[in-house]
KOLMAR-623216 format. One record per residue (C-alpha): residue number from 1; x negated, y negated, z negated; residue in three letters. Coordinates in nm, 3 decimals, always signed. Layout:
<rs>
+-----+---------+---------+---------+-----+
:   k :      xx :      yy :      zz :   r :
+-----+---------+---------+---------+-----+
: NUM :       X :       Y :       Z : ALA :
...
+-----+---------+---------+---------+-----+
</rs>
This chain:
<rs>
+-----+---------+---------+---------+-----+
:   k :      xx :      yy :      zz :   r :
+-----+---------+---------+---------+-----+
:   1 :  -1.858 :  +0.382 :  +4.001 : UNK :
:   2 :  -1.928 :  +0.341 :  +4.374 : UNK :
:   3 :  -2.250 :  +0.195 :  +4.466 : UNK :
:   4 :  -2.050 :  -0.070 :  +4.668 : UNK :
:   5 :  -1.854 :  -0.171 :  +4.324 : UNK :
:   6 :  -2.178 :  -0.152 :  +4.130 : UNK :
:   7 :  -2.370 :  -0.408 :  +4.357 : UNK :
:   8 :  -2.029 :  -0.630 :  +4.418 : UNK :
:   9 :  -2.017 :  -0.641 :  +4.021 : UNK :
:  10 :  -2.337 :  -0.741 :  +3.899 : UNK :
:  11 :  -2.533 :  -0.875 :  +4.201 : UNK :
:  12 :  -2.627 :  -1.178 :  +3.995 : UNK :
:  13 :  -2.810 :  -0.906 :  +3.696 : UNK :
:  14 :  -2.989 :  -0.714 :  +4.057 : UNK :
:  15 :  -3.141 :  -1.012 :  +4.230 : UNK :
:  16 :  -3.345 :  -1.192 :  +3.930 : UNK :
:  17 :  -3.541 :  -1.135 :  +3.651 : UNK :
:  18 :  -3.758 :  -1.321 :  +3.432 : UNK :
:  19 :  -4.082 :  -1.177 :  +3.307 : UNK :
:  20 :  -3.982 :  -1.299 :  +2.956 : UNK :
:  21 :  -4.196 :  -1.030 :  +2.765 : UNK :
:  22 :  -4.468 :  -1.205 :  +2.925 : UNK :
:  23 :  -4.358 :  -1.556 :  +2.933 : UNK :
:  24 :  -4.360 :  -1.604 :  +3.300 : UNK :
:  25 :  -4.125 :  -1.888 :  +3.373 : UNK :
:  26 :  -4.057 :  -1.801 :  +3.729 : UNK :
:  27 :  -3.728 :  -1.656 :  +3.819 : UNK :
:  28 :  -3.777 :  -1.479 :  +4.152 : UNK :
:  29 :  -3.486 :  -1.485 :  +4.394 : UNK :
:  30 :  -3.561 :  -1.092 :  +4.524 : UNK :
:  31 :  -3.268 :  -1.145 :  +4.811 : UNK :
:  32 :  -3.447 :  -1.489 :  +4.996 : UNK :
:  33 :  -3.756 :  -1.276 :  +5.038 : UNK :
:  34 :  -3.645 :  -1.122 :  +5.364 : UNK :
:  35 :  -3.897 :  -1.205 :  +5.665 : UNK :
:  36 :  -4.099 :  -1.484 :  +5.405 : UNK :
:  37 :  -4.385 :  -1.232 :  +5.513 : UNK :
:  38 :  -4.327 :  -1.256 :  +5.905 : UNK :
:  39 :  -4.696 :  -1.117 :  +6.057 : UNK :
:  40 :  -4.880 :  -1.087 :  +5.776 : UNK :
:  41 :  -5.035 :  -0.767 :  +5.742 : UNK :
:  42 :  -4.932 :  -0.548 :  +5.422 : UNK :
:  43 :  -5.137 :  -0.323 :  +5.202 : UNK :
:  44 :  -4.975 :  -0.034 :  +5.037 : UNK :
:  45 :  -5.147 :  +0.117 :  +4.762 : UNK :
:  46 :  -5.055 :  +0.479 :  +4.681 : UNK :
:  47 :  -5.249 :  +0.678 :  +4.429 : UNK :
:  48 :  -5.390 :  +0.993 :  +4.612 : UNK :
:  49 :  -5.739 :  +1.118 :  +4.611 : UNK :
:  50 :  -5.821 :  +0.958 :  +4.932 : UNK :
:  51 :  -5.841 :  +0.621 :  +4.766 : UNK :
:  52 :  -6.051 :  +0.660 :  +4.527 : UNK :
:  53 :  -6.392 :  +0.600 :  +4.722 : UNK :
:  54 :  -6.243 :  +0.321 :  +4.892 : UNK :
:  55 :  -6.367 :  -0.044 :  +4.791 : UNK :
:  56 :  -6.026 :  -0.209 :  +4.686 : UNK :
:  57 :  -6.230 :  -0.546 :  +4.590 : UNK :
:  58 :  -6.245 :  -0.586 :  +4.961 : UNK :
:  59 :  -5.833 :  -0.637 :  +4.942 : UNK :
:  60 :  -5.906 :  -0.913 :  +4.686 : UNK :
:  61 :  -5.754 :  -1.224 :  +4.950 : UNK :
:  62 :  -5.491 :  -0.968 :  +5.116 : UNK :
:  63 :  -5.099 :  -0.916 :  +5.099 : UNK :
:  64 :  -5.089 :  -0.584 :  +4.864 : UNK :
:  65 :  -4.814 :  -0.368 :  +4.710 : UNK :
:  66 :  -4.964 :  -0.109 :  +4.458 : UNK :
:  67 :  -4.772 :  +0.190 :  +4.397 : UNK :
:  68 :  -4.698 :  +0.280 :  +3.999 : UNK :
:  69 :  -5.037 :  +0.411 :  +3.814 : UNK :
:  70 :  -5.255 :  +0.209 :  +4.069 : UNK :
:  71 :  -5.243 :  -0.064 :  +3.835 : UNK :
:  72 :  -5.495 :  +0.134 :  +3.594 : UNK :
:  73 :  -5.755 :  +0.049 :  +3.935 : UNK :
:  74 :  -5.643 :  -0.249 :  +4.053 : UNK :
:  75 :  -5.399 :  -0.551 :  +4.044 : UNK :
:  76 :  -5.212 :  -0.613 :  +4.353 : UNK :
:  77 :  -5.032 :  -0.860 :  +4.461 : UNK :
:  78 :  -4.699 :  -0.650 :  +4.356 : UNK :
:  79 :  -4.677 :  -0.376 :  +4.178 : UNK :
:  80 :  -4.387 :  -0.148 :  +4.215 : UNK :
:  81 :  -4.275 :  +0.161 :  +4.025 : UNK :
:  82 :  -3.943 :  +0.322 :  +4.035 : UNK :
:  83 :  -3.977 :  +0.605 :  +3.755 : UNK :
:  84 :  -3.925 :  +0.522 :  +3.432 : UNK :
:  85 :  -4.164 :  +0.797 :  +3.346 : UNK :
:  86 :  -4.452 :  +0.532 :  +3.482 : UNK :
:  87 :  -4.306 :  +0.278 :  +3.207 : UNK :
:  88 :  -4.312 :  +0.478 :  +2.985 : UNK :
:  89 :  -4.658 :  +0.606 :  +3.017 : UNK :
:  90 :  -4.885 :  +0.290 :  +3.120 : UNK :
:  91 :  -4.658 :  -0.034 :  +3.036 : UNK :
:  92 :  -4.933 :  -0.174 :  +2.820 : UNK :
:  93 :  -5.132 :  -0.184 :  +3.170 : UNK :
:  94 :  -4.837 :  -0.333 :  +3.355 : UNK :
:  95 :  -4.785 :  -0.568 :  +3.127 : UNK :
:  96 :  -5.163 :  -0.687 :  +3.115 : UNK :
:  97 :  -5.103 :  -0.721 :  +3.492 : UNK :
:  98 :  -5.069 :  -1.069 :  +3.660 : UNK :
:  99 :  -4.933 :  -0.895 :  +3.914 : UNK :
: 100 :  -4.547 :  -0.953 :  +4.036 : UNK :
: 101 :  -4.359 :  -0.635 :  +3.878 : UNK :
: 102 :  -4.075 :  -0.528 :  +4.137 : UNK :
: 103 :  -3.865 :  -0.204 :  +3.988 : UNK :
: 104 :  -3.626 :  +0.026 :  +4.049 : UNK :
: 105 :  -3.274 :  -0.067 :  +3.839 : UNK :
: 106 :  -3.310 :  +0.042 :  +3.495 : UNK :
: 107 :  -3.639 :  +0.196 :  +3.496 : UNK :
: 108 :  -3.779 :  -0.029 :  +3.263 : UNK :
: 109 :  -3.666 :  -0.190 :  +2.938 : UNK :
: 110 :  -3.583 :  -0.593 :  +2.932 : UNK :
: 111 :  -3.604 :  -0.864 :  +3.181 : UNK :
: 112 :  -3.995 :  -0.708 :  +3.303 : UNK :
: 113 :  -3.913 :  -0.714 :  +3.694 : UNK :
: 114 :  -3.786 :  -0.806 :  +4.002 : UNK :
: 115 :  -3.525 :  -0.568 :  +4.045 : UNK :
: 116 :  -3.453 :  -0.363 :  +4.378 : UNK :
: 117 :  -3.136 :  -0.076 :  +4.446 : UNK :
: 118 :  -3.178 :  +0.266 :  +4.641 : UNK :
: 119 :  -2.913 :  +0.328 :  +4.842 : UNK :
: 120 :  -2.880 :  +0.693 :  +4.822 : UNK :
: 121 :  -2.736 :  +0.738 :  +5.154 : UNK :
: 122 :  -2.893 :  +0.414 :  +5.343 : UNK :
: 123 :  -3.076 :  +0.549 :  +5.730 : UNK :
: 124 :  -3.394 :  +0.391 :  +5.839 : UNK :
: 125 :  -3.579 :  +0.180 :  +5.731 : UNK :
: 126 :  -3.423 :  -0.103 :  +5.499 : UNK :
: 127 :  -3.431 :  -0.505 :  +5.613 : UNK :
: 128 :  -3.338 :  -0.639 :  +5.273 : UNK :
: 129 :  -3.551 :  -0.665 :  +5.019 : UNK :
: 130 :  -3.354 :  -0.508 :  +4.711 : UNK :
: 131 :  -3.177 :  -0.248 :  +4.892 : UNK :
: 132 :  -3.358 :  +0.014 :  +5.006 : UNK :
: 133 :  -3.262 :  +0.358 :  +5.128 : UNK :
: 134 :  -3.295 :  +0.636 :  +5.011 : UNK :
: 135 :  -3.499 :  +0.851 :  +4.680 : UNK :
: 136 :  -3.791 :  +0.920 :  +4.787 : UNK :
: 137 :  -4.182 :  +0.863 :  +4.678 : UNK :
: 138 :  -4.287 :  +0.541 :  +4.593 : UNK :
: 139 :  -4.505 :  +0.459 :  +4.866 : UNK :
: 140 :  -4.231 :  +0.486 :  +5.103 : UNK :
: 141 :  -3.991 :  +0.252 :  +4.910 : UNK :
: 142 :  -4.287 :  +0.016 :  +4.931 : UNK :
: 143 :  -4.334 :  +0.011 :  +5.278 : UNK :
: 144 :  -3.942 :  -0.028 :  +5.324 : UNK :
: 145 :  -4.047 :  -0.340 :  +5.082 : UNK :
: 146 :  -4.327 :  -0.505 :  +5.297 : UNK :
: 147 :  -4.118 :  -0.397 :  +5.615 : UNK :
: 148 :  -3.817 :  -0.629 :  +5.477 : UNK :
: 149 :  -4.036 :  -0.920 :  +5.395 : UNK :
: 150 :  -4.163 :  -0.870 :  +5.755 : UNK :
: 151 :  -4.540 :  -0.784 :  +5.695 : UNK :
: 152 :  -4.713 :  -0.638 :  +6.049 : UNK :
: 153 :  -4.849 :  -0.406 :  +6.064 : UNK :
: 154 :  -4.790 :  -0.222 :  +5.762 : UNK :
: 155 :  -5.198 :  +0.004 :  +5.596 : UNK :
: 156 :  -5.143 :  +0.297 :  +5.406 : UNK :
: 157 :  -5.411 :  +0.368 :  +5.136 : UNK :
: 158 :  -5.340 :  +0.699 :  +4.938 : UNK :
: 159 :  -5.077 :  +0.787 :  +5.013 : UNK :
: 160 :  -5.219 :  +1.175 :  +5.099 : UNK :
: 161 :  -4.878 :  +1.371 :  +5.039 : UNK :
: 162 :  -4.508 :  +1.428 :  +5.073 : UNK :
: 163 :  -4.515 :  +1.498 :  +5.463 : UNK :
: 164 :  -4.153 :  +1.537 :  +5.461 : UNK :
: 165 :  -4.141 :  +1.182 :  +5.346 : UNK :
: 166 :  -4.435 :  +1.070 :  +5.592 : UNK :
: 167 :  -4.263 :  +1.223 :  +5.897 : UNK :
: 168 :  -3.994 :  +1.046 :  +5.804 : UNK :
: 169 :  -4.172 :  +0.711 :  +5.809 : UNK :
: 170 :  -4.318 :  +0.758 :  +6.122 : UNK :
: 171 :  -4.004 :  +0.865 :  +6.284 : UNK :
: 172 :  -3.812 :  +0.530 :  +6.177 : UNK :
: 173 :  -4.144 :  +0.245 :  +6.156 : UNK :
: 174 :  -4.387 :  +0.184 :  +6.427 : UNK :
: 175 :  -4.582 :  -0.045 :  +6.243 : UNK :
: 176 :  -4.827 :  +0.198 :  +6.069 : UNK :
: 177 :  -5.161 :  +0.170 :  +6.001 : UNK :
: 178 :  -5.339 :  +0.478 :  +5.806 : UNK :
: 179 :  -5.615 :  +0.478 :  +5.600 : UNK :
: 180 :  -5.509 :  +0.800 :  +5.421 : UNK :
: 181 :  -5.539 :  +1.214 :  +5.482 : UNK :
: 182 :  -5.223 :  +1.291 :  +5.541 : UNK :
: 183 :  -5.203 :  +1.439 :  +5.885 : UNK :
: 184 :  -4.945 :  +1.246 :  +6.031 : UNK :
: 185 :  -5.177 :  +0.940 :  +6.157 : UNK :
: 186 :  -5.465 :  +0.943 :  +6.258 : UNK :
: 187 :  -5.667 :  +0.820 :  +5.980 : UNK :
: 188 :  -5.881 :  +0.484 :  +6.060 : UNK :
: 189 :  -6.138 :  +0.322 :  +5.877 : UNK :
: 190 :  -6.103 :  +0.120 :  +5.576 : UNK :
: 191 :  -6.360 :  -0.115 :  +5.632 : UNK :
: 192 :  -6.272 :  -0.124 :  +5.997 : UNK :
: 193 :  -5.888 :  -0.242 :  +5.970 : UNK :
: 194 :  -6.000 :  -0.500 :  +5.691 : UNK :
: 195 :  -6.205 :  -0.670 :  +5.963 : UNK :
: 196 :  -5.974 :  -0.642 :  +6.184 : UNK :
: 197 :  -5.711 :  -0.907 :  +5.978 : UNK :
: 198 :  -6.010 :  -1.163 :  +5.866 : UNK :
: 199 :  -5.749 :  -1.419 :  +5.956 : UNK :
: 200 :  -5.521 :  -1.312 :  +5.697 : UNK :
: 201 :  -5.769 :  -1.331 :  +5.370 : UNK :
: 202 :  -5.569 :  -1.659 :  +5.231 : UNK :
: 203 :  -5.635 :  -1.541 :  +4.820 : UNK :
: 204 :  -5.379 :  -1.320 :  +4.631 : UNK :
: 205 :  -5.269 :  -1.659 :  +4.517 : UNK :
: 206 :  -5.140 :  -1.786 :  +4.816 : UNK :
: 207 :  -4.933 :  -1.482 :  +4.853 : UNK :
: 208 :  -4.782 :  -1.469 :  +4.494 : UNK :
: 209 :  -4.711 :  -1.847 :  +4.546 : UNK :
: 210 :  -4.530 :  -1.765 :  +4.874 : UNK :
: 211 :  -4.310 :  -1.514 :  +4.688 : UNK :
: 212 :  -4.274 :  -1.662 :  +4.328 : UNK :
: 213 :  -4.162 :  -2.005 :  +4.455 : UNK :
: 214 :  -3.824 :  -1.866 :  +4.598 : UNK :
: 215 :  -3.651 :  -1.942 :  +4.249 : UNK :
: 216 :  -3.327 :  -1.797 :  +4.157 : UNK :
: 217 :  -3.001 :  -2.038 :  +4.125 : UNK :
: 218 :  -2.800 :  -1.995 :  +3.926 : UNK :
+-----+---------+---------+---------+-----+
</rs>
């Protein structure tokens, strides 16, 4: 089936989910998220050995997406996987999570996420929310997330590897911060950046709120 058929067909199934294993009674209307996050800075959370001295308490009151596994660390204010293989192997933890769980299509058993597509052969960076080009790492796909919902500009934490990938990034979004080793930015400061979006520390309620309030109709 063509990927234009398959999103034509069940569009309705793609753009909601309830988090009924958990009993979460919000139904989150992925597609209205576009630009909700206009100017707010965005956090993404990757899981590379660069991270793991860095205080991520200090993100406590930030905008956050958290990549897979980083949910054994911390609870962001998404948390986004798009391997099954991560289900598979730490759903108890994603489950404990109060985060809001935004997958991949099918990469997870049940109504558990938010559900986004890949387009296999989308170019640049994606502006809606749950279609987003192209396979690659996680981290990416999460920036192509907070780039839709129109965070600026856009930290990287961890996310140490898969130059092909970063080159990539930097070759299609201008927005980048980097707090990782990756060799493609110049790496900044943790602490610094945080101070440097003091303005922006509104609670990890706030931002849930912001998202989980844009209910799906049916």
């Amino acid at each position: 089936m063509k990927q234009g058929n398959l999103i034509s067909k069940n569009i309705d199934r793609l753009w909601c989910a309830t988090n009924d294993m958990t009993e979460d009674p919000y139904i989150y209307d992925i597609s209205k998220w576009k630009g909700i996050l206009k100017g707010i800075p965005a956090f993404i959370l990757g899981n590379g050995p660069s991270i793991e001295n860095e205080n991520l308490d200090l993100l406590n009151d930030f905008f956050t997406i958290g990549c897979s596994r980083i949910c054994l660390r911390c609870e962001p204010t998404i948390l986004m996987w798009q391997d099954v293989e991560v289900w598979k192997d730490v759903n108890a933890d994603i489950m404990k999570s109060n985060s809001i769980k935004v997958s991949r299509e099918g990469q997870y058993p049940g109504n558990v996420a938010v559900r986004f597509v890949i387009k296999e052969n989308g170019i640049g960076i994606s502006k809606i929310p749950w279609l987003l080009n192209g396979y690659m790492n996680n981290g990416i796909l999460a920036v192509q997330l907070a780039f839709a919902l129109g965070c600026s500009p856009i930290v990287l934490l961890g996310m140490d590897s898969c130059q092909k990938q970063l080159i990539w990034l930097k070759d299609h979004c201008q927005l980048i911060i980097s707090c990782s080793d990756n060799n493609v930015w110049p790496r900044e400061k943790f602490e610094d950046v945080i101070n440097k979006f003091k303005d922006f520390e509104y609670g990890k309620e706030y931002y849930t709120n912001m998202l989980r309030k844009i209910k799906y109709e049916k």
